[in-house]
C-alpha positions as CSV (number, residue, x, y, z in Angstrom):
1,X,73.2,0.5,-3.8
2,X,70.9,0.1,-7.2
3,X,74.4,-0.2,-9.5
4,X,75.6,-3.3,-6.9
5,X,72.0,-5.0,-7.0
6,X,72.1,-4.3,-10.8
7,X,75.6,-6.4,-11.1
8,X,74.8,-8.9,-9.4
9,X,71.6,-9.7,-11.4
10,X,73.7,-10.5,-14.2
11,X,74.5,-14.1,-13.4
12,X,71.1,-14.9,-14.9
13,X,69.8,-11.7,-17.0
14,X,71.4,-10.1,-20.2
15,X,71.8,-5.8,-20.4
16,X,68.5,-5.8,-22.0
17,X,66.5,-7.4,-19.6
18,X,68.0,-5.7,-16.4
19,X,67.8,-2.3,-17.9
20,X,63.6,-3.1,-18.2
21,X,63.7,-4.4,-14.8
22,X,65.7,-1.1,-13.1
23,X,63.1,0.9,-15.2
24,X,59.9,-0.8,-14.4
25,X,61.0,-0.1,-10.8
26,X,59.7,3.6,-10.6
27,X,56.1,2.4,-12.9
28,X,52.9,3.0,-11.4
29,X,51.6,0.3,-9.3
30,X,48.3,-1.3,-9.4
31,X,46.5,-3.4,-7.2
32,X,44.8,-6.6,-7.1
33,X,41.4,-7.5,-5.3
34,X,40.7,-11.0,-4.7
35,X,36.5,-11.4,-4.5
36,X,34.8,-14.2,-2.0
37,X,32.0,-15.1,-4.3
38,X,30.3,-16.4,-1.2
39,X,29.5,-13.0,-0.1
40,X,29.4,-11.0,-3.2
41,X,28.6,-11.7,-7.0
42,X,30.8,-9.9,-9.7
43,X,28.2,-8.3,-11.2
44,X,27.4,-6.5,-7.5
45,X,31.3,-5.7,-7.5
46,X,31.2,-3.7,-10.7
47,X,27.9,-2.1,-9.7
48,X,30.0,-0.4,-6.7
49,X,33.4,-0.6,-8.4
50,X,32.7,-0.1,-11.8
51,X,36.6,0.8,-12.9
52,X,37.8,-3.0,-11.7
53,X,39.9,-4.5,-14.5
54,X,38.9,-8.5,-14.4
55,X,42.4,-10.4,-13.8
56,X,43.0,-12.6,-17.1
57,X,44.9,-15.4,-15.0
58,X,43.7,-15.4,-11.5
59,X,39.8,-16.8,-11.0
60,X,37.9,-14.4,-9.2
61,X,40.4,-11.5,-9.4
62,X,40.7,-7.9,-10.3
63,X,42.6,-5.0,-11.0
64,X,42.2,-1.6,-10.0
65,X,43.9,1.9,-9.6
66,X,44.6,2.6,-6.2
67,X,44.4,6.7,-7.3
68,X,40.7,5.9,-8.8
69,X,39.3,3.6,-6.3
70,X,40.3,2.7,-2.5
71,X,38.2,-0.5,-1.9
72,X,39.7,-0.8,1.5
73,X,37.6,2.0,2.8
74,X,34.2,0.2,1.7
75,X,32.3,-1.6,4.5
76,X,33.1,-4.8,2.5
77,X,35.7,-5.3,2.9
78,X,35.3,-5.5,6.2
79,X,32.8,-7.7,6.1
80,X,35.0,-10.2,4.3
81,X,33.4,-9.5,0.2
82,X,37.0,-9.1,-0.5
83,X,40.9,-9.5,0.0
84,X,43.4,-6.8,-1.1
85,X,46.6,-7.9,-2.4
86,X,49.0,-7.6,-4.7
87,X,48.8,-9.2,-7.9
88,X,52.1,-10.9,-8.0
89,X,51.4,-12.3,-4.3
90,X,48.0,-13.3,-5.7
91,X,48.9,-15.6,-8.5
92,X,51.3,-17.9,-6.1
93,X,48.4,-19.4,-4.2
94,X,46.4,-19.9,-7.6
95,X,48.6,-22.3,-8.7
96,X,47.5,-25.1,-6.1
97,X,44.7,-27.1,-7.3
98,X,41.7,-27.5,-5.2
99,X,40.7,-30.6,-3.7
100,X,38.6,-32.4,-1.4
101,X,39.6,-32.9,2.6
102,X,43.5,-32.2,2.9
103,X,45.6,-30.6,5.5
104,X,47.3,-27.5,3.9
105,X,50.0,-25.3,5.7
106,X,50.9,-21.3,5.2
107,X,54.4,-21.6,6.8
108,X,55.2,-17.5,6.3
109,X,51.6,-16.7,6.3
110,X,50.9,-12.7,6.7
111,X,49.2,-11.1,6.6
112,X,47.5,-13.5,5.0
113,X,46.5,-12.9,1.3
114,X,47.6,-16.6,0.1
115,X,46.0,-18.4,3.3
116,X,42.7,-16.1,2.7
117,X,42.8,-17.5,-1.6
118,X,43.5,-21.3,-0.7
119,X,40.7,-21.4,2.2
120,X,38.1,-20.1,-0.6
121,X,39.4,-22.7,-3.5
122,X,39.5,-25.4,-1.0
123,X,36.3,-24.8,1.4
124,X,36.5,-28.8,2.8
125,X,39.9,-28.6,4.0
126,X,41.9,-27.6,7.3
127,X,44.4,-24.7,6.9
128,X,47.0,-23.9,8.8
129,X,48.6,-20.7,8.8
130,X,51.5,-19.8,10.9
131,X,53.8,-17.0,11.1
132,X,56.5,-16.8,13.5
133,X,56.2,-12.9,14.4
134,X,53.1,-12.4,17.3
135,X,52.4,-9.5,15.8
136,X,52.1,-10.4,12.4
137,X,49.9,-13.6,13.7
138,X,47.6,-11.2,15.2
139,X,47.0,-9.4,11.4
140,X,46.9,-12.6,10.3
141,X,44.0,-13.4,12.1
142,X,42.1,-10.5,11.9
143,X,42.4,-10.8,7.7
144,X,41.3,-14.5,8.2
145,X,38.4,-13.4,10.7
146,X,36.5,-10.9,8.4
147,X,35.9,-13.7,5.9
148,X,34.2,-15.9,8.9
149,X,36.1,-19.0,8.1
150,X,35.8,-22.0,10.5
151,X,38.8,-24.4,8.7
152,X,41.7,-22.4,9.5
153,X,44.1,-22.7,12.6
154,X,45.8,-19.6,12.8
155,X,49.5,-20.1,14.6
156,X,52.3,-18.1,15.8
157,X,55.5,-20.2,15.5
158,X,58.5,-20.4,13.9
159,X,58.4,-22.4,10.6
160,X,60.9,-25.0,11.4
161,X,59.1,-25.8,14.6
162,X,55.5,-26.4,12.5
163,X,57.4,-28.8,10.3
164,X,59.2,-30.8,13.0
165,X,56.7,-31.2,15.8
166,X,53.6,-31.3,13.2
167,X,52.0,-34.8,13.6
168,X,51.0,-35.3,10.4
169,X,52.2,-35.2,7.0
170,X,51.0,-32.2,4.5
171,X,48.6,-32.2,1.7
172,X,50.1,-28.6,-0.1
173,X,52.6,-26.6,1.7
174,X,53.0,-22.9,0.9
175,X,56.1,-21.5,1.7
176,X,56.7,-17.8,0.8
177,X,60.3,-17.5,2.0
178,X,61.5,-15.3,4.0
179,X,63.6,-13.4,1.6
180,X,65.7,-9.7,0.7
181,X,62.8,-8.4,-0.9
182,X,64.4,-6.8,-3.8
183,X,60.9,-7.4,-5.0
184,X,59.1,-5.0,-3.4
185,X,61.3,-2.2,-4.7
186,X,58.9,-0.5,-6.2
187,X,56.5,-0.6,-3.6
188,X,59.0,1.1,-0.7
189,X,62.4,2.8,-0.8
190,X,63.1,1.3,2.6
191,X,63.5,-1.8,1.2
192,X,65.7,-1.1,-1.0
193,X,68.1,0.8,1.5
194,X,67.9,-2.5,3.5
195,X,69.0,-4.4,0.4
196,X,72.8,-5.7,0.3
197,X,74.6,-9.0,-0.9
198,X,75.2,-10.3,2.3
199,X,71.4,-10.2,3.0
200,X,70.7,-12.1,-0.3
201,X,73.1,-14.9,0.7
202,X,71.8,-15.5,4.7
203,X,68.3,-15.6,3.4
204,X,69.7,-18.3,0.6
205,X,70.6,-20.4,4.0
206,X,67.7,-20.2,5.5
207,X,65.6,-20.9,2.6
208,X,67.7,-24.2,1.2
209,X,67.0,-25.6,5.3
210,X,63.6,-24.5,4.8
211,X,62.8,-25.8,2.0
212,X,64.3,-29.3,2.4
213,X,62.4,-29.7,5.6
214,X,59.2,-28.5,3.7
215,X,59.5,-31.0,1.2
216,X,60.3,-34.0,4.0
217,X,56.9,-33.2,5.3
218,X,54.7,-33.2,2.0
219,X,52.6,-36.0,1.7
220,X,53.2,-38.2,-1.4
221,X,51.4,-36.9,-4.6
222,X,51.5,-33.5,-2.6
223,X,52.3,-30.3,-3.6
224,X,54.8,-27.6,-2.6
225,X,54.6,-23.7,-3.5
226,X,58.3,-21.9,-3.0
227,X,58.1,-18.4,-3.5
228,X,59.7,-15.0,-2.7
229,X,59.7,-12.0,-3.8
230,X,63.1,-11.6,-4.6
231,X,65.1,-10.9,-8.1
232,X,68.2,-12.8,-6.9
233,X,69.4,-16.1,-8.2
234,X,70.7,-17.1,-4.7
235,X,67.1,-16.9,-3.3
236,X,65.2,-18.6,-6.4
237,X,67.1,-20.9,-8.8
238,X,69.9,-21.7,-6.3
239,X,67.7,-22.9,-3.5
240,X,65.6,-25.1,-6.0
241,X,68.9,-26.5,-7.4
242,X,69.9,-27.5,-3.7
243,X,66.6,-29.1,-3.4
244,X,66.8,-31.4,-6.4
245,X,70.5,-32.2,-5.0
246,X,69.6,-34.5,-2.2
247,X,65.6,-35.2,-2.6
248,X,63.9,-36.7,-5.3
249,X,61.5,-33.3,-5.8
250,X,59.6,-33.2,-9.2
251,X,59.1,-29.8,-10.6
252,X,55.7,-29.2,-12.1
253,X,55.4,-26.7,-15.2
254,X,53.7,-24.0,-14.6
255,X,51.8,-22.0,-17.6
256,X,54.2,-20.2,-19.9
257,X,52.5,-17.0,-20.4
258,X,53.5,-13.7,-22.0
259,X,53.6,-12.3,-19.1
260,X,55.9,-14.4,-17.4
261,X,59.6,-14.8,-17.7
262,X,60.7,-18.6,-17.5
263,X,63.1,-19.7,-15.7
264,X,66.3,-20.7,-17.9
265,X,68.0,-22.9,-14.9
266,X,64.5,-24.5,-13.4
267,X,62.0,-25.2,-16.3
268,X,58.6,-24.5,-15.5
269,X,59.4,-22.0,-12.9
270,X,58.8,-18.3,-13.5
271,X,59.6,-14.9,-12.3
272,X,57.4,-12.2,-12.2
273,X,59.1,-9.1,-13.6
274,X,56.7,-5.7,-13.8
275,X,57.9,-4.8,-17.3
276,X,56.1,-7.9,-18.0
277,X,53.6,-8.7,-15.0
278,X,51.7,-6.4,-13.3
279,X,52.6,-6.2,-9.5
280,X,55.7,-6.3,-7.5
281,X,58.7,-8.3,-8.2
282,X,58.4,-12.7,-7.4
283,X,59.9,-16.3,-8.2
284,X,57.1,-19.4,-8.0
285,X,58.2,-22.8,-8.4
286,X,55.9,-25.8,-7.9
287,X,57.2,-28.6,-7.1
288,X,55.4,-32.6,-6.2
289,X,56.5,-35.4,-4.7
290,X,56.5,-39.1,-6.1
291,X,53.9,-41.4,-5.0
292,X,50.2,-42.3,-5.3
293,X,48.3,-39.3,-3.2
294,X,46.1,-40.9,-0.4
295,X,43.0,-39.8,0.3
296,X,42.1,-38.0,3.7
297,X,39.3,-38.5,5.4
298,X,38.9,-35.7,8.2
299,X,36.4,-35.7,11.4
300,X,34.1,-33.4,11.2
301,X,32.3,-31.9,14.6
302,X,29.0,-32.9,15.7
303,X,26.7,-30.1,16.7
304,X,27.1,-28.3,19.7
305,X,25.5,-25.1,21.4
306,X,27.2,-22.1,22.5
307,X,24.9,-19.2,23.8
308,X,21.4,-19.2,21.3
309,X,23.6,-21.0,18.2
310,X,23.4,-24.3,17.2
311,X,26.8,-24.6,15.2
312,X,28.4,-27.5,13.8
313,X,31.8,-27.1,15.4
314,X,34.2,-28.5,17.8
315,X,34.1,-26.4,20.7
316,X,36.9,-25.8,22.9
317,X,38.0,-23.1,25.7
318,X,41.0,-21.6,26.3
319,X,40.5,-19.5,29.6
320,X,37.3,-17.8,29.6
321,X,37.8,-17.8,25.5
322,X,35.7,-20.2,23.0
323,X,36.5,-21.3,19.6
324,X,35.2,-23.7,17.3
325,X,36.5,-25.6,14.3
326,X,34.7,-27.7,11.7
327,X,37.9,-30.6,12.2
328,X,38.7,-31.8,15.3
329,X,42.7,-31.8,14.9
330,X,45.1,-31.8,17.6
331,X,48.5,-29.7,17.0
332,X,51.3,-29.0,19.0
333,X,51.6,-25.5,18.3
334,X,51.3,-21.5,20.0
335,X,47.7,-21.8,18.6
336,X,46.5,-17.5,18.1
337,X,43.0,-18.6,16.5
338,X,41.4,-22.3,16.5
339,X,38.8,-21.7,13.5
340,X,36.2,-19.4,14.6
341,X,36.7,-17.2,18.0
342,X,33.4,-17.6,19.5
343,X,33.0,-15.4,22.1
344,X,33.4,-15.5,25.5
345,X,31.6,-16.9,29.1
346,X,32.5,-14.8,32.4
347,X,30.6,-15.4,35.6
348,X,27.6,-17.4,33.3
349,X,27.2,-14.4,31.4
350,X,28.1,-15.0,27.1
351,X,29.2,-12.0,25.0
352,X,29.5,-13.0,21.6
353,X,32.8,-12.3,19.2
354,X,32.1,-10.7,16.2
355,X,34.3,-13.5,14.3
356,X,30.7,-15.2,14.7
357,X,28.6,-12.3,13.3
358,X,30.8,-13.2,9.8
359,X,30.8,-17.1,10.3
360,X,27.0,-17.2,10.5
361,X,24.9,-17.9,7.5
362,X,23.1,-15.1,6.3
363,X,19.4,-16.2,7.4
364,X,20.1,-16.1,10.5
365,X,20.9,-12.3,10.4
366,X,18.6,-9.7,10.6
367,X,18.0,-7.3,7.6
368,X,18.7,-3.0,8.0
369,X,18.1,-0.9,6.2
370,X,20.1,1.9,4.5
371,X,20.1,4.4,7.0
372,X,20.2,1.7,9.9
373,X,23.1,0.0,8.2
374,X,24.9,3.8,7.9
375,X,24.6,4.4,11.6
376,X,25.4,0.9,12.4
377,X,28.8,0.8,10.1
378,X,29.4,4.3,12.4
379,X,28.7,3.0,16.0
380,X,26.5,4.3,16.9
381,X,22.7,3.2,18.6
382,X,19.0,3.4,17.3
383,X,15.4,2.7,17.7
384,X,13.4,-0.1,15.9
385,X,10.5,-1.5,17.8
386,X,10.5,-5.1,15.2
387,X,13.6,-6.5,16.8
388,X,13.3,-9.1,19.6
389,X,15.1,-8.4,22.6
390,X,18.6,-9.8,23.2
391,X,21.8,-10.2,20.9
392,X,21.4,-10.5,16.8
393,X,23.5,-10.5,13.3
394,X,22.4,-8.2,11.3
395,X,23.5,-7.9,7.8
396,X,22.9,-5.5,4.8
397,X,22.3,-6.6,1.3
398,X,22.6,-9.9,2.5
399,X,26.2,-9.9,3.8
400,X,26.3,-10.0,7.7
401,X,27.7,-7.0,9.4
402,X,28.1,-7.8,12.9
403,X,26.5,-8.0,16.2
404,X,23.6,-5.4,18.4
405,X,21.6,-6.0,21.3
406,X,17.8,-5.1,21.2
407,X,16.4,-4.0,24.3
408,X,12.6,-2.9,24.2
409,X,13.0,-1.4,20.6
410,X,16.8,0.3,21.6
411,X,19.6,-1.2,19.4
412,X,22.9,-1.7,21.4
413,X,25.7,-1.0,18.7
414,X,28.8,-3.8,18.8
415,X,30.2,-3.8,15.8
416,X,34.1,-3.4,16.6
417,X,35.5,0.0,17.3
418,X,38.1,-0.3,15.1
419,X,36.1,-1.0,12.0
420,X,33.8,2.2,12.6
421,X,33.5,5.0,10.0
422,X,34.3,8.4,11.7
């Protein structure tokens, strides 16, 4: 299988270069960590991870070992400090530029590492990120919920159906193909034992028709992301080339770095090979289209209650389920998550979602200490006679943890079973 993917990578790369790409395969792998400067400064990152490596491309990234450090057991990143990704996936979204008010789509969103990066660098838009699998929309939201955004609209649909029944134009599209994922080699055997030719070239299809229906939905002045992480022509070059065939796409340059390897068919685009870049194998091409770029102007909600919160947010139910969302915005789509999930009301009675507990700013969470924050991040219950009675955030070094219940000095534990330390 490795000699027929080897051939067939030489319709764009010399001996040389394929013999440094087969290698690079079995390297180590490091891993990227994406900080939300709203939660957590750098300097408090390095005081817990001191071995972080800062990223010399990506603002607000790192690099660490995943044998030396395993920031995905820490309580924050649970709490939303951070995203873990890897570094190649990392640099696509970086690329967009950040700007005021637009309406950005994720079309192949999870589990949600470039949708979690353009939400921080553009804090005043609306995000939409879909995926088409229910299950992978589910981890999408979840990765989107620890970071308490109230902009996104996370949706569970396919791609082509976002882009046809969307009633509105978009500011930046993101679309991380679906691809072969030669890429990921390195990072599982059981991709490359799914790897064959014939599975290069009915991805190439699918991409070419998604792409051009991308594109016919970008705003004028916007911009488009195509990525994959692929190493095949057919999925990268080929579908770019179909592209500029029958629209009038503009490719925008991106940096030529060291560490990338330019694109000899598609100046300006790059792949990302790990002899050169750290992380797994991808192809990023930017791409605008002509036209003067309009400004948007997008309602924002008016202030409304739900349970003890003031919060400015559109408020809808679904069921006996509330959500809220800065921007009022009206989409024809399976809708998983509509901003921030609220809570619920059942027979008059509100529980609140721990979505929430994260949204909230931190002032209006309620400080523990050490050994309160310990059992807390375990689930399990404890006195302290200062707390009112009835529901609260409570948060530790000023990043909010979750949701108790004070009753006469008892504290009611409800952070999520699924995020407690055994």
């Amino acid at each position: 299988m490795l000699l027929t993917f080897a051939q067939h990578l030489q319709n764009y790369l010399n001996d040389e270069e394929i013999s440094l790409l087969l290698t690079s395969l079995d390297a180590k792998r490091y891993q990227g960590l994406l900080l939300n400067p709203h939660k957590l400064s750098e300097e408090d990152l390095l005081l817990v991870f001191p071995s972080l490596v800062k990223h010399p491309l990506i603002t607000n990234a790192f690099i660490y070992d995943p044998e030396l450090i395993a920031p995905g057991k820490s309580y924050l990143f649970n709490a939303g400090a951070y995203y873990l990704q890897d570094l190649s996936a990392m640099l696509v979204a970086s690329f967009l530029t950040s700007s005021e008010q637009e309406i950005i789509v994720d079309l192949c969103a999870a589990p949600g590492g470039k949708t979690v990066q353009t939400a921080l660098n553009n804090p005043n838009s609306i995000i939409i990120a879909n995926d088409i699998s229910g299950l992978r929309a589910k981890t999408l939201a979840q990765n989107v919920e620890r970071f308490g955004f109230d902009q996104v609209f996370v949706t569970n649909n396919d791609a082509f159906d976002i882009l046809k029944k969307s009633p509105t134009t978009f500011d930046k599209i993101i679309l991380d193909a679906p691809c072969s994922g030669s890429g990921m080699f390195r990072k599982s055997s059981a991709m490359l034992n799914d790897w064959s030719m014939q599975k290069v070239l009915t991805c190439a299809e699918i991409q070419k028709n998604l792409i051009v229906a991308a594109y016919q939905k970008l705003a004028p002045g916007g911009e488009l992301i195509y990525s994959t992480c692929s190493f095949s022509y057919e999925e990268n070059e080929a579908v770019i080339v179909h592209l500029l065939s029958i629209e009038d796409a503009i490719i925008v340059n991106l940096p030529d770095d060291k560490s990338f390897y330019m694109s000899k068919d598609i100046p300006g685009a790059i792949h990302l090979f790990p002899y050169l870049f750290e992380g797994d194998g991808h192809f990023i091409c930017k791409i605008t289209k002509p036209g003067t770029k309009q400004k948007r102007l997008l309602n924002k909600a008016k202030t409304t209650k739900f349970g003890n919160y003031d919060l400015d947010l559109n408020v809808i139910s679904v069921n006996e389920h509330y959500f809220g969302a800065r921007y009022a915005l009206k989409l024809p789509f399976n809708i998983v998550r509509y901003g921030v999930f609220l809570g619920s009301v059942i027979k008059g009675i509100t529980s609140y979602n721990h979505h929430l507990a994260l949204y909230l700013p931190v002032s209006k969470a309620y400080p523990l200490s050490e050994a309160e924050k310990d059992k807390y991040l375990r689930g399990e219950t404890f006195r302290n006679e200062k707390v009112t009675n009835g529901y609260h955030v409570v948060k530790y070094n000023n990043i909010n943890l979750g949701f108790i219940k004070a009753s006469n000095g008892n504290i009611k534990n409800h952070y999520p079973k699924g995020l407690r330390l055994k």
